[in-house]
C-alpha positions in Angstrom: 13.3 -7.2 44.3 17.1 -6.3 43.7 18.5 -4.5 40.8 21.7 -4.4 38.8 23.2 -0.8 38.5 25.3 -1.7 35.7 21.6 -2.6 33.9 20.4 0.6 35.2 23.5 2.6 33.4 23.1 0.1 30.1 19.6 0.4 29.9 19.5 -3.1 29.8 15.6 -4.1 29.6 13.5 -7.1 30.9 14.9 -9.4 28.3 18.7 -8.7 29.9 19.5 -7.7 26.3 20.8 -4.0 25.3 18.2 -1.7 23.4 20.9 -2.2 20.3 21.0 -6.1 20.6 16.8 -5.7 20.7 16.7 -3.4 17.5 19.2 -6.1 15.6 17.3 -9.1 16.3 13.7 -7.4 15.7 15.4 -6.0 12.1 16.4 -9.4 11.0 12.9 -11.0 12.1 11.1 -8.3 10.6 13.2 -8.8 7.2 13.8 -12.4 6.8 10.5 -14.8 6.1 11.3 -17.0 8.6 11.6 -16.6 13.0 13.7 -19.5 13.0 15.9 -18.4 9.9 16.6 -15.2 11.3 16.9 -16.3 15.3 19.5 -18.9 13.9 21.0 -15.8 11.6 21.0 -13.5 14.5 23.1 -15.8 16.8 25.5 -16.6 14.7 26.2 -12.8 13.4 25.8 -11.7 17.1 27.0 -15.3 19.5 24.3 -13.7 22.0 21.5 -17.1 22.2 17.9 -16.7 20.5 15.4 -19.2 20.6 12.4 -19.0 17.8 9.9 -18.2 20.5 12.0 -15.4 22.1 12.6 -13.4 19.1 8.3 -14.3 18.3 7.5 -12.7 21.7 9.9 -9.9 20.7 8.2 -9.4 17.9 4.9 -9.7 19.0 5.5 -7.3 21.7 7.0 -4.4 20.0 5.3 -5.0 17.2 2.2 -4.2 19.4 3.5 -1.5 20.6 4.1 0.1 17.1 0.3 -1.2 16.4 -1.0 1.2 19.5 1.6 4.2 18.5 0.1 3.6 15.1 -3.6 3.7 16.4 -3.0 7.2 18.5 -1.5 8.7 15.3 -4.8 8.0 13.1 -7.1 9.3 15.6 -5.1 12.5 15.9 -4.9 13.0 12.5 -8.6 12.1 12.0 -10.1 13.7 14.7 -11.9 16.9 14.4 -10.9 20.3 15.5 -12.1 21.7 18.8 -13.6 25.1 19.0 -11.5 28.0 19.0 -8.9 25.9 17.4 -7.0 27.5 14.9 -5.2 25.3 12.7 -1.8 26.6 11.0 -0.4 25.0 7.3 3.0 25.9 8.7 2.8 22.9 10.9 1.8 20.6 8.5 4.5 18.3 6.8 6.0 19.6 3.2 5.3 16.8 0.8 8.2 15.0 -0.9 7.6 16.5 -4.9 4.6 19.0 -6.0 3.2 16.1 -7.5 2.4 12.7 -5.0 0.4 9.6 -5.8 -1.1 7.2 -3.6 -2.2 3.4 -4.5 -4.3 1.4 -2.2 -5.1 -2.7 -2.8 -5.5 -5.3 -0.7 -4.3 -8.9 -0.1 -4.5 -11.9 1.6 -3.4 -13.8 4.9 -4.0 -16.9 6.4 -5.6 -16.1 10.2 -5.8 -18.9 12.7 -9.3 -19.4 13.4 -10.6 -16.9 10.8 -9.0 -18.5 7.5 -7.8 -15.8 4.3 -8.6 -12.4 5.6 -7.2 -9.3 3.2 -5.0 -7.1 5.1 -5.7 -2.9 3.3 -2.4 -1.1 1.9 -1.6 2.4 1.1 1.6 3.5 -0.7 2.4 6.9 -0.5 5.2 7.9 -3.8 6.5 11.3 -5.0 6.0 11.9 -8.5 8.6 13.0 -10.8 8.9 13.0 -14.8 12.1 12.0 -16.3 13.1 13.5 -19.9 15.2 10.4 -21.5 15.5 12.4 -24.9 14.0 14.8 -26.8 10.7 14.3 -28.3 9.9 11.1 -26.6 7.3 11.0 -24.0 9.0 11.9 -20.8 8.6 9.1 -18.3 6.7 8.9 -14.5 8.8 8.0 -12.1 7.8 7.2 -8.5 10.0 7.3 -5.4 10.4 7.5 -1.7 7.8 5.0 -1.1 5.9 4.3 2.4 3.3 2.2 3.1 0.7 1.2 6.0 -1.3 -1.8 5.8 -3.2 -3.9 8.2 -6.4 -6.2 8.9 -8.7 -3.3 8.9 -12.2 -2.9 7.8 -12.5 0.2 5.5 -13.5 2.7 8.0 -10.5 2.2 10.3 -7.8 1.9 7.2 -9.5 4.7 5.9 -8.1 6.7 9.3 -4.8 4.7 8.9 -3.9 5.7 5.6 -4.8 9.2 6.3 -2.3 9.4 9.1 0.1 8.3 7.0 -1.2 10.9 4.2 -0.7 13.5 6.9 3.1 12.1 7.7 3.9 12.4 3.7 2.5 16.2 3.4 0.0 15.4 0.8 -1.8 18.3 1.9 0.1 20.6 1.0 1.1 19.0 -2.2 0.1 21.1 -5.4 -1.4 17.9 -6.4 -2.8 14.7 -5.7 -2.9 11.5 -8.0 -4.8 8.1 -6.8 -4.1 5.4 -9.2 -5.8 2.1 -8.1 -8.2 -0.6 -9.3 -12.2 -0.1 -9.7 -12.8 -1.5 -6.0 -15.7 0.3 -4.6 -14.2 0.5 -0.6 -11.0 2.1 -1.9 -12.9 5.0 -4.3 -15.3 5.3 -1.0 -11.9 6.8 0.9 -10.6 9.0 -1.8 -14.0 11.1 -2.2 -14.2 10.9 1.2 -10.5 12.0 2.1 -8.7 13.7 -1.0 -11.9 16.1 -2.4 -9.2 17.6 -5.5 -7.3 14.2 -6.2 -7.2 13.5 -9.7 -8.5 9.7 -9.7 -7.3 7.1 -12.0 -8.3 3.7 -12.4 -4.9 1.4 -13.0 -4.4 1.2 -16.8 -3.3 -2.6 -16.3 -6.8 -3.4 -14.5 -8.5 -1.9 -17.4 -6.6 -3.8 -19.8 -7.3 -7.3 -18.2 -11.4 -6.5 -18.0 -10.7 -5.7 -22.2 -8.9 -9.0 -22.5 -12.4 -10.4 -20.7 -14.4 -8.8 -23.1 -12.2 -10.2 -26.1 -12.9 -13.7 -24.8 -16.8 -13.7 -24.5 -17.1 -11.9 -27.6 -14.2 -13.6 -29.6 -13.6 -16.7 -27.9 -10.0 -17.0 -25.8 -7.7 -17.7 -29.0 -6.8 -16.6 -32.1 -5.5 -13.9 -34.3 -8.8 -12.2 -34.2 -9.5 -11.6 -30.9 -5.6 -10.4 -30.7 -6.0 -7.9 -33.4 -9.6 -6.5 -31.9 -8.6 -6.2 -28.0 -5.2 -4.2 -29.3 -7.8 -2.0 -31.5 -9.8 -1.7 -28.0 -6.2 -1.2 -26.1 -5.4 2.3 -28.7 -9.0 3.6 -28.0 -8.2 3.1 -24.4 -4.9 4.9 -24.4 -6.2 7.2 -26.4 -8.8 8.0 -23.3 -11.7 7.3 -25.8 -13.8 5.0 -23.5 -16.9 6.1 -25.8 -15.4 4.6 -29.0 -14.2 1.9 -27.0 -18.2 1.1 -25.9 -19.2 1.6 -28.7 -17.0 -0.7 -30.9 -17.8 -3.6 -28.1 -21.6 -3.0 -28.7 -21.0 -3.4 -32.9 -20.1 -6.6 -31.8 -23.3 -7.8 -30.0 -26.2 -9.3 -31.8 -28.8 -6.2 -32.3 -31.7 -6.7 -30.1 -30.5 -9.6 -28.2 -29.8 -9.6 -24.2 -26.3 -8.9 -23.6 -24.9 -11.7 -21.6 -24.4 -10.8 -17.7 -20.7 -10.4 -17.5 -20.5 -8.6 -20.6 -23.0 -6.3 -19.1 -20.8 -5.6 -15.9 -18.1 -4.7 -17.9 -19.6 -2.3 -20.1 -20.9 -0.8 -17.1 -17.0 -1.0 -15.1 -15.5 1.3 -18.4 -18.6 3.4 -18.3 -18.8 4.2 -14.4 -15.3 4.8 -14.6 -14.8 6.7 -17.8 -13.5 9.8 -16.1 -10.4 7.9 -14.6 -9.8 6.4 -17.9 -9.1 9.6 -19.5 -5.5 8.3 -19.8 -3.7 10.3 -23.0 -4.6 13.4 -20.6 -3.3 12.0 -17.6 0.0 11.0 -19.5 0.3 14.7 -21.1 0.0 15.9 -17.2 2.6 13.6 -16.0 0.8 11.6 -14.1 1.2 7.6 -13.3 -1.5 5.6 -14.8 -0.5 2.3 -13.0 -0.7 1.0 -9.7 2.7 -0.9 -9.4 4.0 1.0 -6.8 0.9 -0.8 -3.9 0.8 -3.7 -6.2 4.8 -4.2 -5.2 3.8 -3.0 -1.6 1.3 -6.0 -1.4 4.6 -8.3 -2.6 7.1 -6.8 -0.4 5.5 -5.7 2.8 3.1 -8.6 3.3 3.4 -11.4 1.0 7.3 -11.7 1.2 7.0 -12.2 5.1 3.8 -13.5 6.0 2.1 -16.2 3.1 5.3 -18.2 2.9 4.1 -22.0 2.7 2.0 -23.2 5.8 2.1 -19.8 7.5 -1.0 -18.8 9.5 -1.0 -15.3 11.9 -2.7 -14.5 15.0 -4.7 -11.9 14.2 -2.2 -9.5 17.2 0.8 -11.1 15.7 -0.3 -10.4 11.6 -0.9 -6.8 12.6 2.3 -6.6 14.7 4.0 -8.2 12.0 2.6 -5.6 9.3 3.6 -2.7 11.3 7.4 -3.7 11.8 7.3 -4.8 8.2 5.8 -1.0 7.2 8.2 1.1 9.3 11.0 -0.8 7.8 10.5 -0.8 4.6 9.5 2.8 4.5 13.0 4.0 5.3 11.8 4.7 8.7 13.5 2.1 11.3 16.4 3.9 12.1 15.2 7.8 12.1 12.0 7.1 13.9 12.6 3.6 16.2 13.8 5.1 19.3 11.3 7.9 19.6 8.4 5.1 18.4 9.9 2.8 21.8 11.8 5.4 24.6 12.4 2.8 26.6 15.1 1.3 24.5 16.7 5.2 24.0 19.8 5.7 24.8 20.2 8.6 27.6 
C-alpha cells in the first residue's frame, strides 16, 4: 500500500482530515444536540464535507478511546499499593480551594435494546464564601466544576469518580463536603471513599419529603398545611430534626398505625439526622444543596443525549458522556492531545 509524504508531514490520519479539522468537528458534535445540526454547522463554518454518519463514527471512535483512557485512569487510582511502595503526598494533585464539595445523582437515558437506564455523575466544585456586606450571612459559592458520568453500576462509578477525586486533589484538601440526596448507592461510596467528609443530605430533597409529609397529614391545599410545613422548614434550618419529629408525631392520632409512607419518612429525617444538621453546616461555610450535579445531570447528559426520540448504543451513550465530560470540564483543549497522540502535532 502507497503513502502520501505530504500526509506523513501533516499528520493527516485515516479519515484524510488534519488532527485540527478532527478536534473542530468532534467539539461541535460533542456540544450541539444534534449530529446532523452540527455536521451541517461544521461544513458550512469549515466548506470541508461531513456527512451525519461520518462525524457519528468520529464520535463513536474517539469517544471510545476517551472511555478506555478513562477506564486505565480509575484502576490506577483505585488500585492498591504494591509492597515496598512508598507513596509520596508531593505527587498528589493540590486541590482547587481548602474547602471542595462533591455531588453525585443519577439520570436517565434511553438505550436501544435495554430501554431508560440511569447513567452515575459526580461533580467535583471548589468551595469558597463570598462576604456581600457586613452582618449578612456570607454566601457558598461553588466553582471550577468537573464532572464524570457514565452507565455504570455503583461499584465501577464508584472507581470512576475516585479517579476523578484524585485529578481534583481532594486529598489533600483541608476538607471535604458531599452534598447529595438520601440514595443509599451514593452514601455506600462516600463511607467507602472519603472516611472525614462532612456528609450532607441536599436541603432541597429534604424540603420536598416535608412538603410530602404536609400532604398526608394536611391534605395537599390550603393555608394550613402552608403555615405548618414552613413551621417544619425553620426547625429544619435550624438543624432541629428532633423538634421537627416530634412536631410531625403531635399530628398523628395517639395509638393508631402510622400510615406506610409517613413511616418511611420519619424514618428518611431520622436515619439522616446527622447530615441535616444544617444551621452548623451554614456557620462552617459549607453548601447545603446539590445544584451544582443536579445542573451536571442538565448539562452534561440531558442537554445532548434525551432530546425527543433519541436512543444510545450503550458504546456510543458512554462515548458520548465522556466527550461531553472532558468538555465541559474546561478540559478539551489542555488535555485532548495528550488524551489522543496520534492527532499531536510533532
Amino acid at each position: 500500500m502507497g503513502f502520501s509524504p505530504l500526509d506523513q508531514k501533516l499528520k493527516l490520519v485515516k479519515h484524510a482530515w488534519t488532527p485540527e479539522t478532527i478536534e473542530q468537528a468532534l467539539a461541535m458534535g460533542t456540544e450541539i444536540p444534534s449530529v446532523r445540526r452540527a455536521a451541517k454547522r461544521f461544513e458550512a463554518l469549515t466548506k470541508v464535507p461531513l456527512s451525519k454518519s461520518s462525524l457519528a463514527a468520529l464520535l463513536t471512535e474517539y469517544g471510545g478511546q476517551l472511555v478506555a483512557v478513562q477506564e486505565k485512569e480509575a484502576a490506577e487510582a483505585s488500585r492498591a499499593p504494591e509492597k515496598g511502595e512508598v507513596l509520596s503526598q508531593r505527587a498528589l494533585a493540590e486541590p482547587d480551594a481548602p474547602v471542595m464539595a462533591l455531588s453525585m445523582d443519577g439520570v436517565m437515558i434511553n438505550v436501544r435494546g435495554e430501554g431508560w437506564k440511569e447513567a452515575k455523575v459526580v461533580a467535583i466544585s471548589a468551595v469558597e464564601q463570598v462576604q456581600e456586606a457586613p452582618g449578612e450571612e456570607p454566601k457558598v459559592q461553588l466553582s471550577r466544576h468537573s464532572y464524570r458520568a457514565g452507565l455504570w453500576e455503583a461499584a465501577t462509578f464508584a472507581k470512576q469518580q475516585w479517579a476523578e477525586a484524585r485529578r481534583r486533589g481532594l486529598e489533600k484538601a483541608r476538607q471535604l463536603v458531599c452534598v447529595s440526596d438520601g440514595a443509599a448507592w451514593i452514601w455506600g461510596i462516600v463511607l467507602t471513599c472519603y472516611v472525614s467528609c462532612v456528609q450532607i443530605i441536599d436541603w432541597w430533597h429534604a424540603v420536598e419529603k416535608l412538603w410530602e409529609i404536609g400532604s398526608i397529614l394536611m391534605g395537599e391545599e390550603g393555608d394550613a398545611s402552608k403555615v405548618w410545613v414552613k413551621h417544619l422548614k425553620d426547625l429544619l434550618w435550624a438543624g432541629n430534626v428532633r423538634g421537627l419529629v416530634h412536631e410531625v408525631r403531635l399530628c398523628c392520632p395517639r395509638g393508631a398505625p402510622l400510615p406506610e409512607r409517613l413511616g418511611t419518612l420519619i424514618g428518611y429525617f431520622y436515619h439522616h439526622r446527622r447530615r441535616m444538621a444544617y444551621q452548623a453546616f451554614r456557620e462552617a461555610g459549607y453548601p447545603v444543596g446539590s445544584g451544582t450535579v443536579e445542573s451536571g445531570c442538565k448539562v452534561v447528559v440531558q442537554e445532548r443525549m434525551t432530546q425527543a426520540g433519541m436512543r444510545w448504543s450503550r458504546i456510543g451513550a458512554q462515548a458520548m458522556l465522556a466527550l461531553r465530560c472532558l468538555l465541559l470540564s474546561d478540559r478539551w483543549d489542555t488535555e485532548w492531545r495528550s488524551m489522543f497522540p496520534a492527532l499531536s502535532p510533532t
